[in-house]
ROPABA-97099 format. One record per residue: residue number from 0; residue in one letter; x, y, z of N, C-alpha, C in turn. Coordinates in steps of 0.1 Angstrom, whole numbers, plus 5000, padded with zeros to 4 digits. Example, Ala and Ser with C-alpha at 12.3 -4.5 7.8 and 13.67 -1.06 7.14 Angstrom:
BEGIN
(site 0,'A',(5132,4943,5078),(5123,4955,5078),(5132,4967,5078))
(site 1,'S',(5128,4978,5071),(5137,4989,5071),(5129,5000,5079))
END
This chain:
BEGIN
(site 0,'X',(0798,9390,6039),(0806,9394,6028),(0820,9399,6033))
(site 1,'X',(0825,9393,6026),(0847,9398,6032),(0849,9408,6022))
(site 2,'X',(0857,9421,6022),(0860,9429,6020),(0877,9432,6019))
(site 3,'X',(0883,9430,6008),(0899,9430,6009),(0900,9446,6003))
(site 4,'X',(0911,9452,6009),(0913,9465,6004),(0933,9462,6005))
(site 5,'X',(0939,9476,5999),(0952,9476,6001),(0957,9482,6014))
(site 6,'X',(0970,9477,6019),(0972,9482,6031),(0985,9492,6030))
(site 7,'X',(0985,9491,6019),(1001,9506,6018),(1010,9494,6018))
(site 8,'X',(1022,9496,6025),(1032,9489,6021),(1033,9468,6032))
(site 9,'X',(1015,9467,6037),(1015,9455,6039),(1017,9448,6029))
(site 10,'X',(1027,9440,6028),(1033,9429,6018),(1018,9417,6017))
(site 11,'X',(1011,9418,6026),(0997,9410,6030),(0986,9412,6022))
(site 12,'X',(0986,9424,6013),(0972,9432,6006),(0977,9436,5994))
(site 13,'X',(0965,9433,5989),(0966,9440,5978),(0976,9451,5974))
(site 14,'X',(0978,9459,5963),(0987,9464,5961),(0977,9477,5961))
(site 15,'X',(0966,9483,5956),(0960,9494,5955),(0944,9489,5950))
(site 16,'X',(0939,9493,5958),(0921,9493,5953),(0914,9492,5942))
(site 17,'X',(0921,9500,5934),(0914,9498,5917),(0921,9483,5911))
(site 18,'X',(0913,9481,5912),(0912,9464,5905),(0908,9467,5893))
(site 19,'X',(0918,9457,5882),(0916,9457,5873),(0909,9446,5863))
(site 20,'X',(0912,9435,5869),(0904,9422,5865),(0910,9410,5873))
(site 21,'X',(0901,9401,5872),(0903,9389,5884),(0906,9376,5874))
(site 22,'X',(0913,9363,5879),(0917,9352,5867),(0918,9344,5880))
(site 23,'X',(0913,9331,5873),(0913,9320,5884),(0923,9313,5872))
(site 24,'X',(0934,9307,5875),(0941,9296,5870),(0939,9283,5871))
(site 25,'X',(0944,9271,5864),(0937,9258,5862),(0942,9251,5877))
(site 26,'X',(0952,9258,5887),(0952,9251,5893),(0940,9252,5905))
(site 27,'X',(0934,9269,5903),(0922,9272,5911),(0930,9288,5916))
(site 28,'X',(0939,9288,5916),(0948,9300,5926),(0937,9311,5916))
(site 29,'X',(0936,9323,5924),(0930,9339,5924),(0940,9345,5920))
(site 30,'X',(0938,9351,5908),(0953,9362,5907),(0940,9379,5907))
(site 31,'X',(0949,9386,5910),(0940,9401,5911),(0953,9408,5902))
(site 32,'X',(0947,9415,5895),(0955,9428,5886),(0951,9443,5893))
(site 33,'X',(0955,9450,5894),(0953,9463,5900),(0959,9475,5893))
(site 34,'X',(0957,9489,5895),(0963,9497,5887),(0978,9492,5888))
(site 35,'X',(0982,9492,5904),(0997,9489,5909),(1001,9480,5912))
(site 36,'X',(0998,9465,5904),(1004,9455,5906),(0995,9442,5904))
(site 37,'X',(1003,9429,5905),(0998,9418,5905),(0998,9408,5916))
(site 38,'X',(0989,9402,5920),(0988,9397,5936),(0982,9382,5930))
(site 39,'X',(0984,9376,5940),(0972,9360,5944),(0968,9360,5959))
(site 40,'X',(0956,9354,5955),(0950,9352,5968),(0957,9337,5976))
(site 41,'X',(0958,9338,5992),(0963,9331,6000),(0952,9324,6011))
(site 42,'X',(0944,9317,6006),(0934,9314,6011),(0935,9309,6027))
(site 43,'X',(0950,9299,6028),(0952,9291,6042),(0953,9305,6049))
(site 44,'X',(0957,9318,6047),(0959,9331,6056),(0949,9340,6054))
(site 45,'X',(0941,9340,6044),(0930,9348,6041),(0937,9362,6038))
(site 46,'X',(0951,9362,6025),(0954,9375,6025),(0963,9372,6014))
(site 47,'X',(0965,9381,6008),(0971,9382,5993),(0986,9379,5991))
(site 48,'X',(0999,9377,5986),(1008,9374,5982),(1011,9389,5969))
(site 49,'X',(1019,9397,5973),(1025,9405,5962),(1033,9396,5953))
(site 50,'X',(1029,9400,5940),(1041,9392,5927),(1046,9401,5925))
(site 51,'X',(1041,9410,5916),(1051,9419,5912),(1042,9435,5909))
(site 52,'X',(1052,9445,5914),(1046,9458,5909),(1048,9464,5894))
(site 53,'X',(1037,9475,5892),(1037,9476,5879),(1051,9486,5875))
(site 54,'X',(1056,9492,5890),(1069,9498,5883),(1080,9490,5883))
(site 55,'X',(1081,9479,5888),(1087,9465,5886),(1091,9461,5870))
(site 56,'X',(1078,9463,5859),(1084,9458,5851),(1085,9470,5840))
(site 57,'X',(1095,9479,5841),(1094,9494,5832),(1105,9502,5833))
(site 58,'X',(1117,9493,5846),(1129,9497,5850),(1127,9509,5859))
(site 59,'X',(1115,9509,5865),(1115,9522,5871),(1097,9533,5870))
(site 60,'X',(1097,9529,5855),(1085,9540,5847),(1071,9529,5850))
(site 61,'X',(1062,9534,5847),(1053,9528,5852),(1045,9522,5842))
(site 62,'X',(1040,9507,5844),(1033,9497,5833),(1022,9493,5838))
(site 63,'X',(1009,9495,5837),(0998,9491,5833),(0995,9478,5828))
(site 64,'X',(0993,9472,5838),(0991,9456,5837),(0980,9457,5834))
(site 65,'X',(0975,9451,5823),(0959,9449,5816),(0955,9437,5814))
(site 66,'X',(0961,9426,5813),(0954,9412,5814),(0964,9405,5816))
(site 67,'X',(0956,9392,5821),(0967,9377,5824),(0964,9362,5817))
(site 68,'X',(0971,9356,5814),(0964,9342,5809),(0971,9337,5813))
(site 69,'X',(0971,9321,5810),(0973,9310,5813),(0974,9300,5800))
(site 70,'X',(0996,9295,5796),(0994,9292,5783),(0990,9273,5785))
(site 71,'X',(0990,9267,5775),(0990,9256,5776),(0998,9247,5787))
(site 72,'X',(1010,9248,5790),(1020,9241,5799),(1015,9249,5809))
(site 73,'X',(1010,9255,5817),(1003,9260,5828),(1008,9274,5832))
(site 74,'X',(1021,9279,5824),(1026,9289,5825),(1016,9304,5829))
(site 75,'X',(1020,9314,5840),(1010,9326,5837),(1020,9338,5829))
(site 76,'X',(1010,9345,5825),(1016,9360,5817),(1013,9370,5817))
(site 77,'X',(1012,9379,5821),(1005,9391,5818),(1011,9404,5809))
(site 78,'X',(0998,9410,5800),(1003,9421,5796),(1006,9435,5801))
(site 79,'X',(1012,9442,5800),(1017,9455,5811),(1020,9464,5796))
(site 80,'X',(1015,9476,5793),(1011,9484,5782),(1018,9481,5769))
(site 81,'X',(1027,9478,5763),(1026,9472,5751),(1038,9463,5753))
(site 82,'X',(1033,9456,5764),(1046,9440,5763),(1038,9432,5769))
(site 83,'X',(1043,9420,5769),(1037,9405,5777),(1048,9399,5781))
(site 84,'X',(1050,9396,5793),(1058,9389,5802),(1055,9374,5808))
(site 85,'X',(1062,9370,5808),(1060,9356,5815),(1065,9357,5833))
(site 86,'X',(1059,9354,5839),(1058,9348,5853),(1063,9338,5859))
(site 87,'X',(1073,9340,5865),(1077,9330,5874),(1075,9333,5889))
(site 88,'X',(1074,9328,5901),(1071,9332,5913),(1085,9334,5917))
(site 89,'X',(1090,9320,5911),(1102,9320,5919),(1112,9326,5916))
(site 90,'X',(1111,9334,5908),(1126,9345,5902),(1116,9355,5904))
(site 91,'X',(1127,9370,5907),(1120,9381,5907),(1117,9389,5898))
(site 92,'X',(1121,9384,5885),(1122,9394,5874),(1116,9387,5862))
(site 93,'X',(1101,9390,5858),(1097,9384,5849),(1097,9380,5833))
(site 94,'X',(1103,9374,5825),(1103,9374,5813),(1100,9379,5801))
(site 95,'X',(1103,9390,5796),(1099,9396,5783),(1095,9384,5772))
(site 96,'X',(1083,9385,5769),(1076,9372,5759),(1075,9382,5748))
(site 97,'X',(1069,9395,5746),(1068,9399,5732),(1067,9415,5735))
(site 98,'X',(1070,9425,5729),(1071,9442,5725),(1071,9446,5711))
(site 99,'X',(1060,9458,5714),(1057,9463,5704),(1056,9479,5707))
(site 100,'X',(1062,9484,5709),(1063,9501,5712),(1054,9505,5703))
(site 101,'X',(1045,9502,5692),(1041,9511,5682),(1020,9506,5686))
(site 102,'X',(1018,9504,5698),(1004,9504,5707),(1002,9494,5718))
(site 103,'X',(0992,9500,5723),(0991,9495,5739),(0981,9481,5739))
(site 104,'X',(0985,9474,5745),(0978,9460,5744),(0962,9464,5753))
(site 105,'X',(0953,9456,5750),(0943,9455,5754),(0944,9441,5762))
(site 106,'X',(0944,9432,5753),(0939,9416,5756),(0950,9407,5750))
(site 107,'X',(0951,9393,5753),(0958,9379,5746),(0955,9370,5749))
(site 108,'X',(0956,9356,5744),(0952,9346,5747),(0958,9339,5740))
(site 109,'X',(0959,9324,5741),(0972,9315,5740),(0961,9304,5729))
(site 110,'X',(0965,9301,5719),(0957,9294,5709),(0966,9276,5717))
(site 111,'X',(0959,9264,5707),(0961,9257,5712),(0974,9249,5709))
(site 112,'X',(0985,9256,5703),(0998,9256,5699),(1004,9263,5706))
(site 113,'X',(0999,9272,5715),(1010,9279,5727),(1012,9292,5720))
(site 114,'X',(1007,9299,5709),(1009,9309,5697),(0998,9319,5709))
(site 115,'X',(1005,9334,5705),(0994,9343,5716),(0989,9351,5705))
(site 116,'X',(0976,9351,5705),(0968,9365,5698),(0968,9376,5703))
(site 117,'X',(0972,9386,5700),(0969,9404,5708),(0962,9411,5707))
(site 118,'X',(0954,9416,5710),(0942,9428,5709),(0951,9439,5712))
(site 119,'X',(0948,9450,5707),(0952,9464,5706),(0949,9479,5706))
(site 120,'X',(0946,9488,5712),(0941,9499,5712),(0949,9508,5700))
(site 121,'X',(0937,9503,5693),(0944,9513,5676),(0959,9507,5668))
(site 122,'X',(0960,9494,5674),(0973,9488,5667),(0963,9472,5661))
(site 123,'X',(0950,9471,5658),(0948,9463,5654),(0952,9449,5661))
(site 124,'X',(0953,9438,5652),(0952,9425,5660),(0967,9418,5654))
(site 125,'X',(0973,9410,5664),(0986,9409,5659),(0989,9391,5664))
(site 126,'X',(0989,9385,5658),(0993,9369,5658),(1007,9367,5660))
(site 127,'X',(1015,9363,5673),(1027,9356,5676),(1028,9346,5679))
(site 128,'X',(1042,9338,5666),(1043,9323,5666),(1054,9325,5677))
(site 129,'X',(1052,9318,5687),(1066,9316,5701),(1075,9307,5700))
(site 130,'X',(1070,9302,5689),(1081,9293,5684),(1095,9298,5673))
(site 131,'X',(1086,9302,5667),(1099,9317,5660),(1099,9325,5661))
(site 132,'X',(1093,9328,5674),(1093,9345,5671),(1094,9355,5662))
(site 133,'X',(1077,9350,5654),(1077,9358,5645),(1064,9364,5646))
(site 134,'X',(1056,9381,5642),(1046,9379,5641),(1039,9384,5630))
(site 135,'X',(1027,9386,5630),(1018,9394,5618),(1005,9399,5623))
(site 136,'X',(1001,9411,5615),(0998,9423,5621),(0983,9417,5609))
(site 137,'X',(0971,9417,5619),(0958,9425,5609),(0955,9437,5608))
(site 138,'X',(0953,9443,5600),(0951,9455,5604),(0933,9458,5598))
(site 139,'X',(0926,9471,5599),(0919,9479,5592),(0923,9484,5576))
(site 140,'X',(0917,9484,5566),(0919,9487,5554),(0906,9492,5547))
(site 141,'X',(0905,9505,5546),(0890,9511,5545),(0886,9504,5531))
(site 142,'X',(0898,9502,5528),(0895,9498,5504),(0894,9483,5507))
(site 143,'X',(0898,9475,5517),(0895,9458,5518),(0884,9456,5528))
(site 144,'X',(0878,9454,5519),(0863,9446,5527),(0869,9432,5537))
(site 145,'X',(0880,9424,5535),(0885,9417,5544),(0893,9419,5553))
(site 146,'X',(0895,9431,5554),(0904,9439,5566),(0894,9436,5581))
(site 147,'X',(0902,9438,5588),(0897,9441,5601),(0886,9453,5595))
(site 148,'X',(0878,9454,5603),(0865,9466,5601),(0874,9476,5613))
(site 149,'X',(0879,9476,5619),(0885,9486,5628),(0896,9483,5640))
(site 150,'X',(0911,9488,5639),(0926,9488,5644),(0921,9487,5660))
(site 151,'X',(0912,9495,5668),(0905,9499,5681),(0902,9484,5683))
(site 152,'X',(0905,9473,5695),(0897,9462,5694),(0901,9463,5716))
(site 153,'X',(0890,9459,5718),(0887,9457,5730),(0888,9450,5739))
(site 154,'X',(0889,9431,5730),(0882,9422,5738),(0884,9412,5724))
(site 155,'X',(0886,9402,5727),(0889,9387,5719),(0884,9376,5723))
(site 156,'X',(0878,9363,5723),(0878,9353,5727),(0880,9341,5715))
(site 157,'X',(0887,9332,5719),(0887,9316,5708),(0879,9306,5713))
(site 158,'X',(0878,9303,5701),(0867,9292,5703),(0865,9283,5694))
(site 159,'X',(0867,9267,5700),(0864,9256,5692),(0882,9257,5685))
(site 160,'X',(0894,9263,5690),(0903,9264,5687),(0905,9272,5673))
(site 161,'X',(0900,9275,5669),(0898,9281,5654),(0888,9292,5648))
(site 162,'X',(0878,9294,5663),(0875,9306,5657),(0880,9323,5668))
(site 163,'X',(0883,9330,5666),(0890,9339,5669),(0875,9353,5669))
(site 164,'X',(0868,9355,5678),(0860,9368,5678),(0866,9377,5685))
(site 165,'X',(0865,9387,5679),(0871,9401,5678),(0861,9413,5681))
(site 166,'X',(0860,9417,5690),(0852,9430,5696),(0865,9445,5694))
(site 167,'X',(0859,9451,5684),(0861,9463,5683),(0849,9477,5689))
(site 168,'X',(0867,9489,5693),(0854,9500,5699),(0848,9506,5680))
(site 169,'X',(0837,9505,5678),(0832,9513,5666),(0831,9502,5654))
(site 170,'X',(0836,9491,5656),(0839,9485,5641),(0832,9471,5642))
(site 171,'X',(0823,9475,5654),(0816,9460,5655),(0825,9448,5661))
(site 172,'X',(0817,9434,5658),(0825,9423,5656),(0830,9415,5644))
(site 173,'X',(0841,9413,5642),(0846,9405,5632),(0849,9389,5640))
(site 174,'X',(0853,9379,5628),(0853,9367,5631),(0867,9364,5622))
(site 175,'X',(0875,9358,5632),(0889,9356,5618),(0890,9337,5625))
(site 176,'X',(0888,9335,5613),(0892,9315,5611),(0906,9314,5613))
(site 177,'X',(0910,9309,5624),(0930,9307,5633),(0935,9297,5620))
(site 178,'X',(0925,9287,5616),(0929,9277,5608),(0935,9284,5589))
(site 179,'X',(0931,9289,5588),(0927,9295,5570),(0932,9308,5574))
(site 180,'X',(0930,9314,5584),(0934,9330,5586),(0926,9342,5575))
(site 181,'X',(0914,9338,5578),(0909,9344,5568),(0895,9347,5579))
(site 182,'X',(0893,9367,5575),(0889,9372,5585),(0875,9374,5579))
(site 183,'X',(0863,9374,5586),(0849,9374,5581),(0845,9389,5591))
(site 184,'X',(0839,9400,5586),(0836,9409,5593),(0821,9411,5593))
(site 185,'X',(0812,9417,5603),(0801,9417,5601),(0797,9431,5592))
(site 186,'X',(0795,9429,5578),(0796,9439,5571),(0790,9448,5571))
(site 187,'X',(0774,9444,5576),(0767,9453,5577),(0765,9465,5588))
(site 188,'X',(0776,9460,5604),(0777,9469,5610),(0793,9476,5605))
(site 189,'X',(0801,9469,5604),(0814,9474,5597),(0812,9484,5591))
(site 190,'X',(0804,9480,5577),(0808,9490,5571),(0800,9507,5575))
(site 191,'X',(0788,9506,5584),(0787,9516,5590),(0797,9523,5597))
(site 192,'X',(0804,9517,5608),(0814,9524,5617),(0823,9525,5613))
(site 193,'X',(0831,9518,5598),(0845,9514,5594),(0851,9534,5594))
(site 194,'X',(0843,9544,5588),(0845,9557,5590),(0851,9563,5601))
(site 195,'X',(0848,9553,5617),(0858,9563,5627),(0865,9552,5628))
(site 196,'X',(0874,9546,5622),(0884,9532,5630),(0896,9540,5620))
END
């Protein structure tokens, strides 16, 4: 078993030991997320490639890289606490794709129109068309039984392009149709936990 750790300021290692989550891309490349930055693995040298640090993209302050995708045109992106940037290797300064100062991203993922879904810690779930940059916000609504069951969501996946599941902390899972936009919650755990969301 190989063992990679960080080596302080080797440009060769990782950036810091707390790993955050691992993404294989369609072309195969290993990307690693860390508290302090984002890396790929360099297999011909058996050693990491620094992309970018997380005080890199904050002007200085420090961002919390939390997830990365991969949109349709092969593009990567990662979220860093309530923005998503786009990735280029070859420029040093990554592209602002979307901000929201008003909660911290959890998750996203790229529907099959290149449109990103957000997960949110207590900002609910938020749909951006990239084509107009426009977006809209699900939220929780204790009096709508078709509300989100809970704003707290953890974890997202799509599926079959059109179905969208939604992992909330407390609020269960809901199911929102990408096609109709119309959100199905599992009522019977909902409406138990909908009280702490």
């Amino acid at each position: 078993m190989a063992r990679y750790f960080s080596g302080g300021t080797d440009s060769t290692s990782l950036y810091d030991n707390r790993i955050q989550d691992l993404f294989v891309d369609k072309s195969g490349k290993l990307w690693v997320i860390s508290i302090d930055g984002l890396c790929t693995y360099n297999p011909c040298f058996d050693n990491f490639n620094r992309i970018i640090s997380s005080f890199e993209l904050g002007d200085g302050e420090f961002r919390q890289i939390s997830a990365i995708q991969q949109d349709q045109t092969n593009n990567i992106y990662i979220s860093a606490t309530n923005s998503i940037y786009r990735i280029d290797q070859e420029k040093t300064t990554p592209q602002l794709v979307f901000h929201n100062s008003d909660f911290w991203i959890t998750d996203f993922l790229f529907d099959e129109n290149n449109n990103i879904w957000i997960s949110s810690n207590n900002g609910g779930l938020t749909y951006f068309d990239t084509s107009e940059g426009t977006s809209e916000r699900f939220l929780s609504n204790a009096t709508d039984n078709k509300s989100l069951s809970c704003n707290n969501i953890i974890d997202i996946s799509l599926v079959d392009n059109s179905k969208l599941w939604i992992a909330t902390f407390g609020g269960g899972v809901n199911l929102l149709d990408t096609k109709t936009m119309i959100l199905n919650t599992n009522k019977q755990i909902a409406y138990t936990f909908r009280r702490w969301c």
